[in-house]
N, C-alpha and C positions, 0 to 999 in steps of 0.2 A: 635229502630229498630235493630240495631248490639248487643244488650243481649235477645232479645224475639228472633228473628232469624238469626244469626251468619252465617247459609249458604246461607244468601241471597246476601254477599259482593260479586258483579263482580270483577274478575279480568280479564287480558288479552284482552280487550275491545278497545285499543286504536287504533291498528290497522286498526281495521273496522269503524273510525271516519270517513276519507275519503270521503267510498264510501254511505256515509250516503246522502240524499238529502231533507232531511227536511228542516225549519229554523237551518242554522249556528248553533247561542246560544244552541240548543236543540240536537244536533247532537251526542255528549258523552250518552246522555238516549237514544237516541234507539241503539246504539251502542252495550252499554252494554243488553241491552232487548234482540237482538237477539244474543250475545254471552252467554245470561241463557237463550235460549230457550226460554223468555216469549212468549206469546199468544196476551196481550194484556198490551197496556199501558193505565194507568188510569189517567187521567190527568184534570185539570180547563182549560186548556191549549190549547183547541183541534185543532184552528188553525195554530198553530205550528209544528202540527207531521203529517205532509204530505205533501209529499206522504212518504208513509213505503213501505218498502220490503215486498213480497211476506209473509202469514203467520201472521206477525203483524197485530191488528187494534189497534187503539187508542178509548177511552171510558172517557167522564165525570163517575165523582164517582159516581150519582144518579142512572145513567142509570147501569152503573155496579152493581153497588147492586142491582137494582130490576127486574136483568135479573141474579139474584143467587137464588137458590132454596134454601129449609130452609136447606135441606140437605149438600150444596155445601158452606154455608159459614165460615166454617173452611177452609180458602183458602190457598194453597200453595203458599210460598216465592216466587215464583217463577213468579207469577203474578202483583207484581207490582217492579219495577224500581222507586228510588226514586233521585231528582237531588241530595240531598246530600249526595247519596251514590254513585254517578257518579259524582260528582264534581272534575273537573279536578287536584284541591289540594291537592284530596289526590289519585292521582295516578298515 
């Protein structure tokens, strides 16, 4: 993921851990989701990432992709948040 898309590393994320209220464990991913701006988190997870702030939704992968048109899936970094790139170890 960090040699295909390099601008996708959050930084500056830790802050906003806090006021996160989803599951605890899950709280650094959306953290860093709405410090990029994502739209939406793509997750197997989905009991976990709720409630979100205003603007986030959370999505299994299935449902994300076939609610992407053929056109739309070159999708921007920006769209998914991954835990090992929010893992607290390295930040």
């Amino acid at each position: 993921m960090e040699r295909a898309f390099p601008e996708a590393d959050v930084t500056g994320y830790r802050p906003l851990i806090s006021a996160m209220s989803n599951d605890p464990k899950d709280r650094q991913v959306v953290a860093a989701a709405v410090k990029a701006g994502a739209q939406v988190i793509v997750t197997s997870n989905i009991k976990d990432f709720s409630p979100l702030p205003d603007g986030l939704r959370r999505s299994c992968r299935t449902t994300f992709c076939a609610t992407c048109s053929t056109s739309t899936r070159t999708l921007s970094s920006r769209c998914f948040v991954t835990r090992r790139q929010t893992s607290p170890s390295r930040r």
